[in-house]
N, C-alpha and C positions, 0 to 999 in steps of 0.2 A: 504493500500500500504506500511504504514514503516513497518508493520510486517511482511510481506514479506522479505522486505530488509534486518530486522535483522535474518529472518532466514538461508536467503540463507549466510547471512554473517557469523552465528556461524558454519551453515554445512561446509564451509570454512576451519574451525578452528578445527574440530574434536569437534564441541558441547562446549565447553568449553568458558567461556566468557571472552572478557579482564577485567583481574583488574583492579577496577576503587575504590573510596574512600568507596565505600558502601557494597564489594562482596568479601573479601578478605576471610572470612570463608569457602564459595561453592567454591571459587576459586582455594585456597591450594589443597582440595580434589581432583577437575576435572583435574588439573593440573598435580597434582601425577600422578592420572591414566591415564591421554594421557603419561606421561613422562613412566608409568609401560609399556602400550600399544605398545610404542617404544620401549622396552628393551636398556631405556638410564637413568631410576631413582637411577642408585645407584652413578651417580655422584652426584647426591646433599648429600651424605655422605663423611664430608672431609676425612674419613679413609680410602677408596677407592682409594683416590690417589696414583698413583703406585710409589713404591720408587726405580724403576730402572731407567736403565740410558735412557734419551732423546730418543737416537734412537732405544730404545728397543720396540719389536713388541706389550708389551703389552701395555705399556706407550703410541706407538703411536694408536692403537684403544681405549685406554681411551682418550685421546682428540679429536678423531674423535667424542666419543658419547657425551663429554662434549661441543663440538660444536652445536650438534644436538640437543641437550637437554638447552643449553645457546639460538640458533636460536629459538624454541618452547616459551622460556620464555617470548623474547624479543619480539616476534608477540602475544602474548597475553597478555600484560601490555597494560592499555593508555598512550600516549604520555605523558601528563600531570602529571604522578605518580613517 
């Protein structure tokens, strides 16, 4: 029965497990590729950040994907890390 539970709970997740003290190797990887999968990985490179002004249209979908791509991190860490 708990292997059930953790499956249906990674299928959840797009497969990917939360980071916990022991998985941070597999984790980096699976992580990327859900973040590639979304087409929101190139915010984890700080050069990416756009150096126009606040309300400019690229500036605002770089923080839309850097939200989506911060929300994905933040559901796959443990509370405790």
């Amino acid at each position: 029965m708990v292997v059930a539970v953790v499956v249906v709970e990674m299928s959840d997740r797009a497969g990917v497990p939360k980071l916990d003290n022991k998985n941070y190797e597999v984790w980096k990887i699976l992580i990327r590729a859900l973040l590639t999968r979304k087409s929101v990985e190139e915010v984890l490179d700080a050069a990416s950040v756009p150096t126009y002004g606040p309300n400019s249209s690229v500036t605002k979908a770089w923080m839309k994907k850097d939200a989506l791509a911060r929300a994905e991190l933040i559901l796959h860490v443990e509370p405790d890390q």
